[in-house]
Structure formats: structure tokens, C-alpha cells
N, C-alpha and C positions, 0 to 999 in steps of 0.2 A: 612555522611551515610557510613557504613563500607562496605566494599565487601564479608563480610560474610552474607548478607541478606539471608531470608528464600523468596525467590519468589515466587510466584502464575501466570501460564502463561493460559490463556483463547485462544483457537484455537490453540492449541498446535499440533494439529494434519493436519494444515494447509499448503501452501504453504509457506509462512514464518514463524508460528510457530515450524515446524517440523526442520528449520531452524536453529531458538534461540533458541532453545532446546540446539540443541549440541554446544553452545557458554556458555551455563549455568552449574553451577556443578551439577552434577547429584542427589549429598546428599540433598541440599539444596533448591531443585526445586521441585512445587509442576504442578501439572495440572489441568485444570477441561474444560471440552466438554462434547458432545456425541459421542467422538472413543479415546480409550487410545492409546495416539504416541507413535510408534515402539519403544524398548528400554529403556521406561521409566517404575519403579518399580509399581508393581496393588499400594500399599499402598500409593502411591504418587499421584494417578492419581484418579479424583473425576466424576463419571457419572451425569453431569447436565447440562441442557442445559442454553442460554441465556434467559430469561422470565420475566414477571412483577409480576411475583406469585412465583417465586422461594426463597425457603430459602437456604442461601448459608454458613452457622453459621459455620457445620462441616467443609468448606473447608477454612476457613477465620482463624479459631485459629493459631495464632503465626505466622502471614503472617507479612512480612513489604516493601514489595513493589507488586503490581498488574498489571502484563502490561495485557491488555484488546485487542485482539485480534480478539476474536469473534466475528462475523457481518452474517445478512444478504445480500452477496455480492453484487454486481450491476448484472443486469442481461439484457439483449438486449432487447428480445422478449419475457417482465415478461404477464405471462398468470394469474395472480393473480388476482379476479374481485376488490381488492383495493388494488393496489402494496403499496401505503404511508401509509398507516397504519400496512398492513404486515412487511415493513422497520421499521417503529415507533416503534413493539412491541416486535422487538430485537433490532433496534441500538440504542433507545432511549430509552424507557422506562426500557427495560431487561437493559440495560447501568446500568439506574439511580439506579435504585433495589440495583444490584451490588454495585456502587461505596456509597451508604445511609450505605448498609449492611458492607461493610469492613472499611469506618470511624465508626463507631458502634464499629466493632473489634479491632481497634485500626493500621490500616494499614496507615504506615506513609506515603507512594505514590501512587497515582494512573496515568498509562501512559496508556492514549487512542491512539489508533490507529485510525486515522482519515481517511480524504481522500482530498486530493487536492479539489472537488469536492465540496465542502464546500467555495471555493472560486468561482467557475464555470467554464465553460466547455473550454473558450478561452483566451485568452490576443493577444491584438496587438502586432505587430512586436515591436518586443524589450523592451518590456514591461511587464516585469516578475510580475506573482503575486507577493508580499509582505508576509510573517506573518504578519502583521499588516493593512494588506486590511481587508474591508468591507467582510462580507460573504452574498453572490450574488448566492445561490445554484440554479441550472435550473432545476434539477431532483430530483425522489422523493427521491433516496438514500443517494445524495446531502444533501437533508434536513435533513432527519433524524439521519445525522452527524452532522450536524450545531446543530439542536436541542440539543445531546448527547453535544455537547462540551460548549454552555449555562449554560446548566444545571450542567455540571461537576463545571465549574467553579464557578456555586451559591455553590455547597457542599463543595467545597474546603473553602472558605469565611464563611460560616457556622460554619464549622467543624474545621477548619486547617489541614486537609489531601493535604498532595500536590499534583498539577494538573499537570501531562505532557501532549500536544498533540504532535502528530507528523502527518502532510499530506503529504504520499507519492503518485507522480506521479503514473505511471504507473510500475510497478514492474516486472520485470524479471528477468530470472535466467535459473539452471538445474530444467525441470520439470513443466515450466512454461506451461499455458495452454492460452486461448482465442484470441483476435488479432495477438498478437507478435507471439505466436506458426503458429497462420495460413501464416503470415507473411514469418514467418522461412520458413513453407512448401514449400511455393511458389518458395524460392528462392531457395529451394536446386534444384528443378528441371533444374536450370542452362540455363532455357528459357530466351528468351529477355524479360524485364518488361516494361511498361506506362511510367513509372514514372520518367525519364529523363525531364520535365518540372517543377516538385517539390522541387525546389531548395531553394524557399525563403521563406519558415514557419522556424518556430523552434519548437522542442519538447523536454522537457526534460525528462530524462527515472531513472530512479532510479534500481540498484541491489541488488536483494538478499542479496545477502554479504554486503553492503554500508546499505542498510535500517536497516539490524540486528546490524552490527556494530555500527548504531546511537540508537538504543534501549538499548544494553549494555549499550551504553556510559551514557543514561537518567536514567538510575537504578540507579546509585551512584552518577551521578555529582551534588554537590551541588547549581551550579548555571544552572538547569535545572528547579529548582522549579521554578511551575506557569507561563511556558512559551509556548509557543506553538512554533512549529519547522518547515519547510518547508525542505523537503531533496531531493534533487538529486544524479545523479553522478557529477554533475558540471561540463556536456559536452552535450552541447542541439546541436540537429541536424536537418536536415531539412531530409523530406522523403526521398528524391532522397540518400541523405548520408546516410539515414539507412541502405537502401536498400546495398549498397554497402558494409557495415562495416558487414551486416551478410553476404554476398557473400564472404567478403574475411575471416571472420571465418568457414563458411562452405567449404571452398576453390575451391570455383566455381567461372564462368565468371562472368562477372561483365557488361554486357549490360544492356540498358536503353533506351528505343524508346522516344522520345521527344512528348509523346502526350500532345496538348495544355490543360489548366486548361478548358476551357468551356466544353471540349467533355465529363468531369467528372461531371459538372454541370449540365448539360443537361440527361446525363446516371442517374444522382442522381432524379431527378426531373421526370423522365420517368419509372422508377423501384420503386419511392418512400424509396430509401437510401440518402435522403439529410443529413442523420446523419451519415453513414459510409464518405462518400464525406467529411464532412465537418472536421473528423478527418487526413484525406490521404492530405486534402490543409492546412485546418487550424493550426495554432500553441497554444500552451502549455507551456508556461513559468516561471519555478520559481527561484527566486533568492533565493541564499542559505546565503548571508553571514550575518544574524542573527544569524542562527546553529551556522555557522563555528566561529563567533567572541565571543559569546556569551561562548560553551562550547571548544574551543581549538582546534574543532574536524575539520577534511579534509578527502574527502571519501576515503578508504583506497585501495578501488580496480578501475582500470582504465574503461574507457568504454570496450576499447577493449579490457581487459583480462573479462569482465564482458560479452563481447557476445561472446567470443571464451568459453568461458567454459556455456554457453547454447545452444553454437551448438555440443558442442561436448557430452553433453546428450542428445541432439536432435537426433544425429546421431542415438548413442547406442540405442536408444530406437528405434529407424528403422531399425535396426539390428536385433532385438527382436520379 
């Protein structure tokens, strides 16, 4: 597959779409959501949303690879009176629509953006998920990712469109919003933290930069067809070390009160947060070297240049 492809990027206007945009040639790249990303030409850029009713014909002409983007994201405290089917009717269904409609067009790749989450929510110590585990989703958005990548791979077999996934951890960067942002918060305050007891989970976290870097690399590598990818940075950390590695990107102290694991138990079970709780102890593990053996590829940015350059939009933006 050449490097001249005509692309089609879905959530283009996203936190990592806004991203791979600018790793993309600008002539060559099309878009389609509901908000045209900063920078990119009106005639490039297609108003539609993800749906099961959507015709997507205009934006599909002379496409030859699709990364897929768009999602209904996870959400904490989803107020929706049926959040799975609300997820179903963008990540799965609106998915299928798409990926039916651009083998139809003749688009030779299709890369889903997945979600770890499709594997579920934990691994024991030292026991990284696999690409090649079982998918075990515990939530509904879980699902209707697992669903979305079933079904991808019946149309691929079908059709002969080729199938990428890719499940990223949890993703940060400049600009990053929900846990890790409040995270950030906390720490710049340069107060003492709990979490000097949090030493023996692991998490592994994925950037910006390293997640876009492995989507380039699934646009043209030829040995990317039909596989599904797990990405990291390929440096899992346990809380307490988080904690620390944005302290020292934000270049504040670095305290940590040794509070025992039950008092966070007990707090979780008393407040009804046994699910915040259970991400602050529990670990998150994925082995990467299916990625890395598979397409050649090693993340190209470190952890630590990966959290100093989201503190350091953190900051600006508190400056602001």
C-alpha cells in the first residue's frame, strides 16, 4: 500500500484525531464528523455524524484507507435511561453502516479504534492482557466495542476490506481531559498525597504522540492487515510512581503520606466509589510485543517526555 493514500479520518476534530491530522498530508486527507478540525480545507471536510441511517456515498468516493475514530466515548455518570444501546447506535451499529458502506466503495482499509475495554477492566499482577485474549467487556461501552470489532471482522471476510484494530489504554497528552487531567490538578497543588501505599499495581498508559505514531504506521504497513494491536508506551507504572513522574514534570514536591490500602476501601464502600477505588489500587496491563514484532514499530516518545510535555500544556492552560 503506497504512502500516497487518499485517507478518510472520522473524529477528526477529537482529542487524538486533531492529533493525526497534523501527521497526515493535508492534500490527501479527507474528514468527516459533526465539527470541521482547525486547519483543515471546508471541501475536505464532510458534515455527518456516526449513525445506522446514515449515507456516507459522498464522503467514501476515492478513499483507500479509513481510520474510524469516532465513538460514543465512555462516560462515568452516563444519565442516558439505556446507556447500551445509546453506545450500540454509534459504536456498533453507526461502526457497521460505515465500514458495509466504504467496502461497497471500494476502500481498501478499514482501522477501528478500539478500546482496551474490550478486554475488561483488570489484569492481575503481572499479567498483561494479550491481543489474542478472550474479550471479557464489563461495561456497556466495553461492549459495544467488542461488538464493532466482531462485526468488523465478519465484513472484512465478506468483503476483503482489510481490518485493523488498535486498543488503546488510557490516553494522554497536551489537552488531555478526565482522570489523568484531575490527577494532573491535584498534583500541581504540590500538597502532600495518600498515595505512598500504592506501589504494587501496574498501569499502563499510552500517548498522544505513540498512539498517532502506531496509526500512521497501520495506514500503510502491509503486515498490519487483519490484526488487531494492543499499544502502550511500554512503561507501566504503579500509582504511587505516577504520581511522582507528574510531580516531577510539573516540577513540584514529590510527597506521599503512606495511607494504608483498606482506608481507600472502606472510603470506596462508604461514598459508593468502589469504581474510582478500584482504578487508584487496581492494575491495567498490556503487553505490546505483538505490535512491536508484528510491524517493526517501538513507541517513539518516552514516558517521561510524554508527561512533561502534558504538564507543560497543563500549565499554559492555567496561565490562561
Amino acid at each position: 500500500m503506497s504512502t500516497s493514500n487518499t485517507v478518510l479520518v472520522t473524529g477528526a476534530s477529537g482529542f487524538v484525531g486533531s492529533k493525526l491530522l497534523e501527521q497526515l498530508p493535508l492534500d490527501s486527507t479527507l474528514s468527516l464528523g459533526r465539527d470541521k478540525p482547525e486547519g483543515q480545507p471546508s471541501e475536505n471536510f464532510f458534515e455527518l455524524e456516526i449513525r445506522n441511517d446514515i449515507d456516507y456515498t459522498v464522503a467514501l468516493s476515492d478513499v483507500d484507507v479509513l481510520v474510524h475514530l469516532a465513538a460514543r466515548v465512555h462516560v462515568m455518570n452516563d444519565s442516558a435511561s439505556d446507556p447500551l444501546e445509546e453506545y450500540r447506535e454509534v459504536n456498533t451499529l453507526g461502526t457497521v453502516n460505515l465500514a458495509r458502506q466504504a467496502a461497497k466503495a471500494g476502500v481498501k482499509r478499514f482501522v477501528f479504534i478500539s478500546s482496551i475495554k474490550v478486554n475488561g477492566e483488570g489484569t492481575p499482577h503481572n499479567k498483561p492482557f494479550t491481543s489474542a485474549d478472550a474479550h471479557i467487556p464489563e461495561d456497556d461501552y466495553g461492549l459495544s466495542k467488542s461488538e464493532a470489532e466482531h462485526n468488523l471482522y465478519e465484513i472484512g471476510k465478506e468483503t476483503g476490506m482489510e481490518i485493523v484494530v488498535i486498543r488503546p489504554t488510557i490516553v494522554y497528552g497536551p489537552g488531555v481531559k478526565a482522570n489523568f487531567a484531575s490527577l494532573m490538578n491535584l498534583v500541581s497543588k504540590g500538597i502532600p498525597l495518600p498515595f505512598g501505599c500504592i506501589k504494587d499495581n501496574r498501569r499502563s498508559l499510552v500517548s498522544v504522540t505513540n498512539l498517532v505514531d502506531l496509526i500512521v504506521t497501520c495506514i500503510n504497513h502491509p503486515k498490519a492487515a487483519n490484526q488487531t494491536f494492543l499499544v502502550s508506551d511500554d512503561h507501566d507504572l504503579s500509582t504511587s510512581e505516577m504520581v511522582l513522574q507528574m510531580a516531577k514534570a510539573l516540577d513540584k514536591p514529590q510527597w506521599q503520606l503512606p495511607v494504608p490500602k483498606w482506608c481507600y476501601k472502606l472510603a470506596g464502600k462508604v461514598f459508593s466509589k468502589q469504581d474510582v477505588v478500584y482504578r487508584l489500587l487496581g492494575s491495567l496491563q498490556v503487553d505490546i510485543s505483538h505490535t512491536k514484532d508484528t510491524l517493526g514499530w517501538t513507541p517513539p516518545q518516552s514516558l517521561e517526555a510524554g508527561f512533561k510535555e502534558a504538564a507543560q500544556a497543563f500549565l499554559k492552560s492555567k496561565k490562561k
